[in-house]
C-alpha positions as CSV (number, residue, x, y, z in Angstrom):
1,X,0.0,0.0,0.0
2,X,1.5,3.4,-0.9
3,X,1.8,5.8,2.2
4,X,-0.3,8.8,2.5
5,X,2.3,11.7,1.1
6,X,2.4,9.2,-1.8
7,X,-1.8,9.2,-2.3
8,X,-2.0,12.5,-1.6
9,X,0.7,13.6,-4.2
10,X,-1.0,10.9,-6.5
11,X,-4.4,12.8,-6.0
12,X,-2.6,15.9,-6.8
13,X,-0.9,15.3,-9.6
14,X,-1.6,11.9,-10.8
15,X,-0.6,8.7,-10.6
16,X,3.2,7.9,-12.4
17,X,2.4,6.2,-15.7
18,X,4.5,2.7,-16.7
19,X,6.0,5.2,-19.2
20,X,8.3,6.4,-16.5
21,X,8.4,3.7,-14.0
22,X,9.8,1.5,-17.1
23,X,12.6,3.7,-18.3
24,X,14.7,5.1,-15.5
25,X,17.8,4.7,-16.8
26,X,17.0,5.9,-20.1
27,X,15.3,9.1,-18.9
28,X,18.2,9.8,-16.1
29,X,20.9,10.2,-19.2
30,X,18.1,11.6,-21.9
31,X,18.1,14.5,-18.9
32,X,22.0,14.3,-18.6
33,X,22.9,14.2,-22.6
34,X,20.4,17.0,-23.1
35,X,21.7,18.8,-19.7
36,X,17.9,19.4,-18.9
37,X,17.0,21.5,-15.0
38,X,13.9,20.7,-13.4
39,X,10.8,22.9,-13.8
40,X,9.3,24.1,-10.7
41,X,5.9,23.1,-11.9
42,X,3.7,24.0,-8.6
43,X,4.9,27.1,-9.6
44,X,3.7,27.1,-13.2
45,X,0.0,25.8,-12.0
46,X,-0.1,28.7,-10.1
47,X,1.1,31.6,-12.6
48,X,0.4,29.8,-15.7
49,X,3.4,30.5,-17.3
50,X,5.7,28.3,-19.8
51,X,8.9,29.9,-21.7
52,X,8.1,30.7,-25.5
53,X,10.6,27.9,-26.7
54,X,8.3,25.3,-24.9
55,X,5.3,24.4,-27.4
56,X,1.7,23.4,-25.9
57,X,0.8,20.2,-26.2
58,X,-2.7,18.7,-27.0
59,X,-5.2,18.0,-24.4
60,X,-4.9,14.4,-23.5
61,X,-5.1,13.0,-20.0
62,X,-2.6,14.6,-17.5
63,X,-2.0,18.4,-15.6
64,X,1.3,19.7,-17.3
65,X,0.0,21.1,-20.5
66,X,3.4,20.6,-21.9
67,X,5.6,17.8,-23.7
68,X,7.4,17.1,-20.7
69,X,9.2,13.5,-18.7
70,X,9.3,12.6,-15.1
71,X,12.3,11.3,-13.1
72,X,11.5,10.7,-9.8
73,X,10.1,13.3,-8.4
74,X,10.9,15.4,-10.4
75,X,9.3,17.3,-13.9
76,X,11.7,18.2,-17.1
77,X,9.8,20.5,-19.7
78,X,10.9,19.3,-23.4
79,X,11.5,21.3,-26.4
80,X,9.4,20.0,-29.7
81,X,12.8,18.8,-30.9
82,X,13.4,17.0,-27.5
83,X,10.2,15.9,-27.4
84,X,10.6,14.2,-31.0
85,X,14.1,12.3,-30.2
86,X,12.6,10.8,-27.4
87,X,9.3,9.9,-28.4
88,X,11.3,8.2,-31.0
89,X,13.4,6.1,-28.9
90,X,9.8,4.9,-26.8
91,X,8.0,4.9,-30.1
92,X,10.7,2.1,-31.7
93,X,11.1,0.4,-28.2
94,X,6.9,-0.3,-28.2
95,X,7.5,-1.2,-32.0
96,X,9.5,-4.1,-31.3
97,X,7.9,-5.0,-28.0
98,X,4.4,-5.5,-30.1
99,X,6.1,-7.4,-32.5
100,X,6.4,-10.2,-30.0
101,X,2.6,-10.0,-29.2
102,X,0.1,-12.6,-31.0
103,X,-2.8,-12.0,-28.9
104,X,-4.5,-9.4,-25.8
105,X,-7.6,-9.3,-24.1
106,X,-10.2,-7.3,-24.9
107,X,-9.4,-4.2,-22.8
108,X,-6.1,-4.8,-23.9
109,X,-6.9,-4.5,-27.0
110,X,-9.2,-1.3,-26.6
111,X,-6.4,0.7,-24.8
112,X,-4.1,0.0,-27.8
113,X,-6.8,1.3,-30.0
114,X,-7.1,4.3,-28.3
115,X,-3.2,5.1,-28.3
116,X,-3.3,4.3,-32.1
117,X,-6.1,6.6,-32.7
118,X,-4.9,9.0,-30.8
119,X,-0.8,8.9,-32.5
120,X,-3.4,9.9,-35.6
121,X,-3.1,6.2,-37.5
């Protein structure tokens, strides 16, 4: 069972998605190669600001209207050309990892509808 500061941070600002609990020594030297700081994002909920450089992302499911990565604890705001090298890297990774698939479950199989729809295929 998590403890409370984790439900309570969970409430607040979601729950961490396998995405990131998966990768953690890819994303520690993506944020060391690209030499990226973390954002203090309680303080961009509360004045709504994001540097220019940073591009708005579409609505999906999540608080940080941004293309952004989590490492721990903590939030790294990605550039649309930072964003691209590593969705690449997670895109090719799933690629492969589905190749080795022959069957799902139904809900399985609905959830990887809906991230095919929503990649726009």
């Amino acid at each position: 069972m998590a403890s409370d500061k984790m439900m309570f941070r969970w409430w607040l600002v979601g729950r961490p998605a396998p995405i990131w609990l998966e990768r953690v020594e890819f994303l520690q030297e993506f944020v060391r190669a690209n030499k990226l700081k973390p954002v203090d994002y309680p303080s961009l909920w509360a004045t709504r600001g994001l540097p220019p450089r940073f591009k708005p992302r579409p609505p999906w499911p999540g608080i940080v209207p941004f293309a952004h990565i989590h490492v721990g604890d903590a939030l790294y705001a990605l550039t649309s050309q930072q964003w691209d090298k590593f969705s690449e890297v997670v895109v090719a990774d799933y690629k492969a990892r589905l190749n080795t698939v022959k069957t799902v479950d139904f809900d399985s199989l609905m959830e990887l509808s809906q991230g095919i729809v929503a990649a726009g295929l």
